[in-house]
VEXNU-78437 format. One record per residue: residue in one letter; x, y, z of N, C-alpha, C, O in turn. Coordinates in pm, whole numbers, plus 50000, padded with zeros to 5 digits. Example, Ala and Ser with C-alpha at 12.3 -4.5 7.8 and 13.67 -1.06 7.14 Angstrom:
# residues 2
A513194943150780512304955050780513204967050780514244966850846/S512854977550708513674989450714512905000350787513415011450804/
***
This chain:
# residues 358
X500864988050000500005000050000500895012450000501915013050068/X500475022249923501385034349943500875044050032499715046250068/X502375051950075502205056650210501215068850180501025073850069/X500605072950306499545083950293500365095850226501585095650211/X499445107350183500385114550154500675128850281499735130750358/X501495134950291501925143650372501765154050353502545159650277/X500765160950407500265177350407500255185650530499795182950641/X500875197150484501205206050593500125215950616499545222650531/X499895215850785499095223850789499905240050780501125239650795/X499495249350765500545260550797499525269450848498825276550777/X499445268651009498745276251099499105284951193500295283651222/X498575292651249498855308251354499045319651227498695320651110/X499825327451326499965340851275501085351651321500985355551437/X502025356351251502705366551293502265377651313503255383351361/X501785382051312500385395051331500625396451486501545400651555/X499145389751514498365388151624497605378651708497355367751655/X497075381151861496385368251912495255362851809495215351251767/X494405372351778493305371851723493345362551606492585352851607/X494405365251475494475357751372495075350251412494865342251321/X496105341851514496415330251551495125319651577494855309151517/X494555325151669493585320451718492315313151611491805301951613/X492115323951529490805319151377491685308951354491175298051379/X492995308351310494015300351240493455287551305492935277951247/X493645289151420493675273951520492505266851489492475254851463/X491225277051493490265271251481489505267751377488495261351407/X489755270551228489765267151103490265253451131489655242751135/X491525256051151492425244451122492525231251176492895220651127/X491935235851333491365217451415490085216351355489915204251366/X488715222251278487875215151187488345207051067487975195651039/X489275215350995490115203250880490535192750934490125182250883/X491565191651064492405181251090491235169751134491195158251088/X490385175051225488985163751263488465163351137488365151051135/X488195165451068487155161751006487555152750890486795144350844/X489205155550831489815149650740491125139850776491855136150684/X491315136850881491785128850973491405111750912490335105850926/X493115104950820492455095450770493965087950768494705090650674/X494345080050857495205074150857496275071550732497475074250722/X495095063550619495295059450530495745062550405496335057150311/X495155075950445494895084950309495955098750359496715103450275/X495925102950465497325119150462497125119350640496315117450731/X498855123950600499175126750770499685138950752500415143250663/X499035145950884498995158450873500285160750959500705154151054/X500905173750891501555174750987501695192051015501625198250909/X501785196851082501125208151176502375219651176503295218251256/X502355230651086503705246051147502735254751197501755261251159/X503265252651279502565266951350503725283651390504865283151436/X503005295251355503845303551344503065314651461501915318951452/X503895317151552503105328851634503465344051631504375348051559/X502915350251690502945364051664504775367351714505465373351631/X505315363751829506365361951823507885361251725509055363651752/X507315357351621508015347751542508655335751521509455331051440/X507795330751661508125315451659507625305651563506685307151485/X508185298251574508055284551511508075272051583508985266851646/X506385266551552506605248851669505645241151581504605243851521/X506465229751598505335214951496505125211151606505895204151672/X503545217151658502885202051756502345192251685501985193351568/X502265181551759501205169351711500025173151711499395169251612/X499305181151802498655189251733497795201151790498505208351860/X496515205251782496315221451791495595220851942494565227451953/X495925215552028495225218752173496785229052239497965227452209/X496245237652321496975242652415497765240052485498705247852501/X497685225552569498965215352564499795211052438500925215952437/X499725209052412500495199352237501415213652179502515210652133/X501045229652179501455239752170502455244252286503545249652275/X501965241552369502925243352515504155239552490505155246652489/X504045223252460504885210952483506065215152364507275214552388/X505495219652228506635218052125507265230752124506825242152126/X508695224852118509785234352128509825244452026509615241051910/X510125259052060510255269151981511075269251878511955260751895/X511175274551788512375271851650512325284651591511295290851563/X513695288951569513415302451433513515295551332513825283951305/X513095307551263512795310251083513725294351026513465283850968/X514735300351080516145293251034515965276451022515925269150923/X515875274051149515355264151192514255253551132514275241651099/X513195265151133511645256751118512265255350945512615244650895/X512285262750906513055261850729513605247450680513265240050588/X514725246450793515765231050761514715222450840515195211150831/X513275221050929512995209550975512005208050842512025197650775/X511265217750813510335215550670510855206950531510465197850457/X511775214350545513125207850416513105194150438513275187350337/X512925187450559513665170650572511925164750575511825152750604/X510675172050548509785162350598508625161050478507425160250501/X509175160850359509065157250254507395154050189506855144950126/X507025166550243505825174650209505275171750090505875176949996/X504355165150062503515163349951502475179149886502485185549780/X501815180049996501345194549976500975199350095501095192350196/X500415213750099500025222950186498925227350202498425231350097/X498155228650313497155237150326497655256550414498415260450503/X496915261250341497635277450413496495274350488495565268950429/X496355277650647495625281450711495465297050814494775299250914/X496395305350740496815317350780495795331650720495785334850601/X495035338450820494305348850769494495364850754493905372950682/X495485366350842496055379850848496975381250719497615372050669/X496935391850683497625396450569498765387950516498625379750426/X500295391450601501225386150614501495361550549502305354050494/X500295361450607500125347450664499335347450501500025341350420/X498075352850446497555351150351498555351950200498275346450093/X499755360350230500735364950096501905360750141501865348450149/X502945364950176504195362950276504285348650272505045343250192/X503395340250374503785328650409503155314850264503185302650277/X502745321550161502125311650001503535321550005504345315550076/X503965330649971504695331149874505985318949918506495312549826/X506435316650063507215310350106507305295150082508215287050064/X505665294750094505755279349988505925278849863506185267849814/X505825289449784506265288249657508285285649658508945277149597/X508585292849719510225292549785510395279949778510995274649685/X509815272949886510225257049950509435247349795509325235049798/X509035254849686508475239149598507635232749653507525221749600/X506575235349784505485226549815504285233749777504005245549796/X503615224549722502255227749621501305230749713501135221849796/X500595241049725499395245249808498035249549784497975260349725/X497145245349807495815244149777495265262249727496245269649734/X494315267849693494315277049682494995288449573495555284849470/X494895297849600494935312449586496635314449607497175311649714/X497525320849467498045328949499498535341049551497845351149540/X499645341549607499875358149673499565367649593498645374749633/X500075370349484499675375649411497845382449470497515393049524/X497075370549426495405373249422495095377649570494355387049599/X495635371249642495425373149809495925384849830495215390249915/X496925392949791497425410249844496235416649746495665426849784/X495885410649623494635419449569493635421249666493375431449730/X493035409149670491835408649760492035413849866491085421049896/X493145413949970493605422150103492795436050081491935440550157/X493305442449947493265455649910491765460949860491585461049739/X490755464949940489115465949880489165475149746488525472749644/X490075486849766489945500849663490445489349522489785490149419/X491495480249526492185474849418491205463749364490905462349245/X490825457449450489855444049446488545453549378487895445549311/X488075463549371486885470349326487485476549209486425479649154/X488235480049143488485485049019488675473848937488125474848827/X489335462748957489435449448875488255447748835488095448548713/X487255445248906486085439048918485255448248821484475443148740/X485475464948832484165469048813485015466248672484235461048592/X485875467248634486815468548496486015455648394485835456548273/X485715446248463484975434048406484015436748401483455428548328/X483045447248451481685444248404480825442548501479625440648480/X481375443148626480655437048778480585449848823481595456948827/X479005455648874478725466848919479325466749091479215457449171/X480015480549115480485481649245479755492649263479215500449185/X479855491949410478985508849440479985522349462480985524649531/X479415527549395480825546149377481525546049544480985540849641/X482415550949543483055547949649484815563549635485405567349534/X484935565949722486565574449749487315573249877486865574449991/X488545570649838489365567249969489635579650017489685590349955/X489795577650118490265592750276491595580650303491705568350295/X492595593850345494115589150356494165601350479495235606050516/X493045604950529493325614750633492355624950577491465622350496/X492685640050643492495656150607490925652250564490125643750603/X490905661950472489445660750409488535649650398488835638150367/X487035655650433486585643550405485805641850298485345652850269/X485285630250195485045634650032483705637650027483025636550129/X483145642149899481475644549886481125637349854481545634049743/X480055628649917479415613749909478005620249957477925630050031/X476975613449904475705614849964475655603550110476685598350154/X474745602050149474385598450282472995591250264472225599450214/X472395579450284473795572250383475255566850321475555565350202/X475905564850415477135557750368477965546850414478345551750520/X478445536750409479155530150443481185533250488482055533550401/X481335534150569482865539550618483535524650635483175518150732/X484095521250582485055505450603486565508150570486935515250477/X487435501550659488845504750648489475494450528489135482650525/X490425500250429490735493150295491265479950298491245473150195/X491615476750377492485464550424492525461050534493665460250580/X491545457850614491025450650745490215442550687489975443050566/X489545431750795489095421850762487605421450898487345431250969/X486855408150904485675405850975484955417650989484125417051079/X485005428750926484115440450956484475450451068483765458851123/X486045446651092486965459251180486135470451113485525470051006/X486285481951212486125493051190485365495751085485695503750998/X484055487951087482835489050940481895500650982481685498351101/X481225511750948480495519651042479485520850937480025522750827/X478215520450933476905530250865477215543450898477735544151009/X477095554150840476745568850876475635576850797475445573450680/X475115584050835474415593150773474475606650774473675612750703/X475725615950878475715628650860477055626850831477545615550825/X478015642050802479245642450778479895641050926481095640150951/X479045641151001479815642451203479955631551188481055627851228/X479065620351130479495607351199480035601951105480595591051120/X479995607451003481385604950881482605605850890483435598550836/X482865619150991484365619451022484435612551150485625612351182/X483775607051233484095600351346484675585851292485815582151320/X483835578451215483745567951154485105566151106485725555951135/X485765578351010486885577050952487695576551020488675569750990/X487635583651141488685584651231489425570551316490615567951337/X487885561551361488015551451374488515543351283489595538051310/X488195541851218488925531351071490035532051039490685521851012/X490585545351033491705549651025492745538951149493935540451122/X492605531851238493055523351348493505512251285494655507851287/X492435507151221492985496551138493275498750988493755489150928/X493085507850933493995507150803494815522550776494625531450859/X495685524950662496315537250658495435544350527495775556050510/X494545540250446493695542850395491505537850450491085529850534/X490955544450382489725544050420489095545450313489335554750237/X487865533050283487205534650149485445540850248484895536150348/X485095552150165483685559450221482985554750055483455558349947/X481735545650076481175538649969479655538750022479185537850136/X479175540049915477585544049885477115532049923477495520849889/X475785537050035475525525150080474485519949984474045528949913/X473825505249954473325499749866472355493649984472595486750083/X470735501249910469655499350014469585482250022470355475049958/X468725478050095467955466850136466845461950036466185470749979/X466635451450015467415441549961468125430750056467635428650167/X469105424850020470005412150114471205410550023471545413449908/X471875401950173473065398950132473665384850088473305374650148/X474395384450003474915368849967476135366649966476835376749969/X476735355349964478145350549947477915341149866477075332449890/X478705341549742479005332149620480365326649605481415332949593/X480175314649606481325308449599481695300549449480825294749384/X482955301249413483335297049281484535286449287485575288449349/X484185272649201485365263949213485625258749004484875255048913/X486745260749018487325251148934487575236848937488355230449007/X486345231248797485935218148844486125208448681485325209548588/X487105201048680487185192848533487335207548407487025205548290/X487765219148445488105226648357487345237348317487555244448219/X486165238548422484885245948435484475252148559484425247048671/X484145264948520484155275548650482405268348705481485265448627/X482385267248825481365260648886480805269948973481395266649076/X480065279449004479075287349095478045273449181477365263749147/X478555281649335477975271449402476835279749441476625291549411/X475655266649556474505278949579474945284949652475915281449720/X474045301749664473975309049739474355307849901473945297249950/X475005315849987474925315750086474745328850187475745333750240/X473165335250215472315344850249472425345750434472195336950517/X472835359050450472985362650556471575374450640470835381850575/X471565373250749470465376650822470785392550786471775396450849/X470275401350712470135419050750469045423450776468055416350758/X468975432250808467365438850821467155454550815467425458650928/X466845463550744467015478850737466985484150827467635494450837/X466325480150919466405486851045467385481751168468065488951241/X467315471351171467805467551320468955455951242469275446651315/X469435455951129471195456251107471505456450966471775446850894/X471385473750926471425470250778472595470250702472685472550581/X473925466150819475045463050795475465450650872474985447950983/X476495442250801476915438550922478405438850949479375440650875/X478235435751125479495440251175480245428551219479955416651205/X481375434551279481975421451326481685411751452482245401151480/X481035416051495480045408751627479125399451556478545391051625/X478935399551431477775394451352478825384051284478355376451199/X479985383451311480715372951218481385361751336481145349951360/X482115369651381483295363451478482805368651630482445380351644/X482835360551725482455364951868483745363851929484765363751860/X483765362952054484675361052200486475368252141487105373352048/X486525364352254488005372152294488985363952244490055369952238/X489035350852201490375346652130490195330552187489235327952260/X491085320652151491215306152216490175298852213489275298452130/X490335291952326488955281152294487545289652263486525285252209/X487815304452320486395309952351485795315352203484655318352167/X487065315252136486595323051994485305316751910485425304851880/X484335322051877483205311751757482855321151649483085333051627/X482125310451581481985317951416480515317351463479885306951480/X479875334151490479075339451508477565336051372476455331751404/X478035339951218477325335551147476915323351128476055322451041/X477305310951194477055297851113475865292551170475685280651145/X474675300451268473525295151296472925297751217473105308251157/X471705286551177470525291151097470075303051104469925308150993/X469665312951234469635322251207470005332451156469225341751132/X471325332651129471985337851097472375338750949472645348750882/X472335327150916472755321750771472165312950687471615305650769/X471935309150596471155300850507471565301250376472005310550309/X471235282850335471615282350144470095287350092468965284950134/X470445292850017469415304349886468745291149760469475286849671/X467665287749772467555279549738467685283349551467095292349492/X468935269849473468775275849311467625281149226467945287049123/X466345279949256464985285049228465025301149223464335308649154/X466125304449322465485316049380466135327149237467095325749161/X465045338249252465115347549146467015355749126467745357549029/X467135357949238468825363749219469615355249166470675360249127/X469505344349150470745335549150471455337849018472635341349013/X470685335848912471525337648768472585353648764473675354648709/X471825364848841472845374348816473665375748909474495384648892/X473735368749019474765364449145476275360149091477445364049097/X475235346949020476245337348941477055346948821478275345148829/X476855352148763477155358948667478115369848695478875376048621/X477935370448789478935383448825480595378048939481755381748951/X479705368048996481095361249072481775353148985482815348049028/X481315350048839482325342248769483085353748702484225351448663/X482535366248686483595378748641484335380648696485465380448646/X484135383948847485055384948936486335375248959487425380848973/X486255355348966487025353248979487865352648833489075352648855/X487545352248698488395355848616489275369648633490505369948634/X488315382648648488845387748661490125392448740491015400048701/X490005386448855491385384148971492655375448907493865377048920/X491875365448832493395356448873493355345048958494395340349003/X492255340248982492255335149080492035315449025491475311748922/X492685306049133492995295449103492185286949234492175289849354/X491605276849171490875265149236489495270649315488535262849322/X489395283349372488215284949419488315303049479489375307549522/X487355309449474487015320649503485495320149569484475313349550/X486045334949692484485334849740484395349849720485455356049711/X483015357749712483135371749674481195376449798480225368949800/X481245382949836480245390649862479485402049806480145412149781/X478455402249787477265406749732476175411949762475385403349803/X475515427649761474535433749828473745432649711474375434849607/X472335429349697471465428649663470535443049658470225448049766/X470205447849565469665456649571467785456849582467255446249550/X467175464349609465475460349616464735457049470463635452249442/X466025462649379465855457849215465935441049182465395434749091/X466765436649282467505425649211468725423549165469415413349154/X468915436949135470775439649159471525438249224471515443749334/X472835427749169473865426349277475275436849271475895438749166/X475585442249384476475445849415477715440949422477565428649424/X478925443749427480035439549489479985443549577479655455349592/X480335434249695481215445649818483095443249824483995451649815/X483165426349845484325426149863484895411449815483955405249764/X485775405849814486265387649794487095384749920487925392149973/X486725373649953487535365050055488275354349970487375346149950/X489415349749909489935338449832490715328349908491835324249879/X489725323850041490625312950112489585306050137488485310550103/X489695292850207489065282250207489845273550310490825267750262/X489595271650445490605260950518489735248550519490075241450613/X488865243950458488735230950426488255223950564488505212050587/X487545232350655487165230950753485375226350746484655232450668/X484845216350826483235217850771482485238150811481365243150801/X483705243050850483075255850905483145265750775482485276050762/X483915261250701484295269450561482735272950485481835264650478/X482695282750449481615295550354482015281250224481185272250236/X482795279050143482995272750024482715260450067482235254449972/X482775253450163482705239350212481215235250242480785223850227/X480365247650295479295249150330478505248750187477345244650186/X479075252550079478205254649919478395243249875477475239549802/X479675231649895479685220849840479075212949845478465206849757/X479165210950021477775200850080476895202850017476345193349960/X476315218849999474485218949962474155216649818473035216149767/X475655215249743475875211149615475665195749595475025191149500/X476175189349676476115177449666477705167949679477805155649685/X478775177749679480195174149696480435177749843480465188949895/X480665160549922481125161149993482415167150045483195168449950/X483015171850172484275176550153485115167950224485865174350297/X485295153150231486545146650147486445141350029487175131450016/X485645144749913485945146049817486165156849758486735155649650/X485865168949795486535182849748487975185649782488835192349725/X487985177249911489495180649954490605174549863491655179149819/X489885160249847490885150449775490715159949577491625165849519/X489685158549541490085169249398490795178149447491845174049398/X491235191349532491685199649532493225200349533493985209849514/X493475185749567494875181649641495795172249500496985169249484/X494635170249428494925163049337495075175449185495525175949070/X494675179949241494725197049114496125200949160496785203149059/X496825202549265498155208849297499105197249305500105201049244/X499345183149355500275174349383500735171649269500345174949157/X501915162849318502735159249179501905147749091500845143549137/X502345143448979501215130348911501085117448964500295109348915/X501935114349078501575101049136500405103049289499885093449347/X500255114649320499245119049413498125122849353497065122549415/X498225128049188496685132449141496235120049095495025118249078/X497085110949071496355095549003495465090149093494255088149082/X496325088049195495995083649323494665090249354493615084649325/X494695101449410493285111449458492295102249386491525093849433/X492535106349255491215106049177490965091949157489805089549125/X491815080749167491605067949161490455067249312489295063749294/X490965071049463490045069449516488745079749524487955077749616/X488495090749432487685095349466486335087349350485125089149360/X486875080449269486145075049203485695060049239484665054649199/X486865053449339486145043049399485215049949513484005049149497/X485785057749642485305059149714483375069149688482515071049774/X483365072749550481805080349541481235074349418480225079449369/X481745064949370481375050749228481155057349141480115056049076/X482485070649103482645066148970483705064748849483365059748742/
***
């Protein structure tokens, strides 16, 4: 029998607690859930805000304790000897999303996903919205504040910082007072500020896109709770809860909160239509996710793209597969089999065709 194959997780964060922490917890849903003796042994870098470096066995707070610290230097020559089949990035902060793919591109280990390249786009909202509208995908008018003045926008408006993430520093406003407060805040987390026309009610969606046998695949819908009055934004309390560690949870993933859009439903064709612009238009490889305001027309908006996927059952793209009908160890195993060398894609697809008959 041939040996499983060897995939690296590449989890934490040089950043911060916060993106260590998502890291962790993405990343123990993949390892449980895809946990297969037979088939890949995982094996675990973890990078902390520090700049450490430790391979636990694996992601509990003990097992992190226990494994010895390593620099750059170090973790470099132990990666080198452990003869890595492929990679999963499980890194969300900037740095961890570009920096640490580009580093696997360095080391020659094949990694699931999104280039750096596409990932510093998407980081970037002002850059990620000119690509897009350049294709044909309506964005809503929008001007960055870099400080001083603040621009002429009607009201209401949306204030979001250019390069933050979970809805940091996201504000509604409606006068110029709470326009410049808003900016001021945002300004915390980024060195630019996009002030963008807010796009009435209506609802919101997340569309997810995979490359599948050579064909861009739109999965269903995935519709989030807003309401004009009482949250016609959402924030980051509405995504991600608690303070960090075990306590951290993914706030959206209750029914209430969230739901698949059933394919019937009237938005879907121009949903679809516009997130397959988008991921051509990026650049983007094996799968893209993009968000979408709905207008009371039927019109979809851009707002922004997320282009990661940790392959977790908690994953936005993992969540469209299921309701697709692709399980995710068989998405995992195609995905792994799209990047590995040709004796791992034979393999994949040999068992994904015994293991789902065909």
């Amino acid at each position: 029998m041939s040996r499983p194959l060897r995939i690296l997780q590449l989890v934490g964060s040089p950043t911060n607690a916060f993106f260590r922490d998502l890291s962790e917890l993405y990343a123990r849903g993949c390892i449980d859930a895809l946990t297969d003796a037979e088939r890949y042994a995982f094996v675990i870098a973890h990078v902390s805000p520090d700049g450490s470096w430790r391979f636990p066995e694996t992601l509990t707070a003990e097992a992190l304790a226990a494994a010895p610290a390593r620099t750059f230097a170090e973790a470099m020559r132990a990666i080198d000897g452990l003869a890595i089949d492929a990679a999963v990035p499980q890194m969300f902060c900037v740095p961890g999303m570009t920096d640490m793919r580009a580093l696997l591109d360095v080391l020659g280990i094949p990694y699931l996903g999104n280039r750096p390249l596409q990932m510093a786009i998407a980081a970037d909202k002002a850059k990620t919205r000119a690509l897009v509208a350049a294709a044909g995908v309506d964005v809503p008018h929008a001007q960055i504040v870099r400080g001083g003045a603040l621009p002429a926008i009607a009201f209401p408006a949306v204030v979001k910082p250019n390069d933050a993430d979970n809805s940091d520093g996201v504000s509604l406003v409606t006068t110029e007072r709470e326009c410049a407060d808003a900016v001021r805040a945002a300004l915390a987390f980024s060195e630019s500020v996009l002030v963008e026309d807010y796009v009435p009610l209506g609802r919101e969606v997340r569309c997810g896109v995979v490359e599948r046998r050579g064909e861009l695949v739109c999965l269903p819908l995935e519709e989030y709770f807003v309401d004009p009055h009482t949250r016609p934004i959402r924030r980051r309390v509405d995504k991600v809860r608690g303070d960090g560690g075990a306590s951290l949870t993914l706030a959206a993933k209750t029914r209430s909160e969230s739901w698949i859009v059933s394919p019937d439903d009237a938005i879907v064709p121009a949903v679809w239509a516009a997130a397959r612009r988008c991921h051509v238009a990026l650049g983007c490889r094996q799968y893209s996710l993009f968000d979408f305001r709905v207008d009371p027309d039927g019109r979809p908006w851009f707002l922004e793209a997320g282009l990661y996927c940790s392959f977790s059952p908690q994953s936005v793209i993992v969540t469209m597969m299921e309701a697709a009908g692709v399980p995710l160890r068989r998405f995992f195993a195609e995905s792994i089999g799209d990047v590995a060398g040709p004796v791992a894609v034979q393999r994949e697809m040999t068992r994904v065709a015994t293991e789902f008959g065909e």
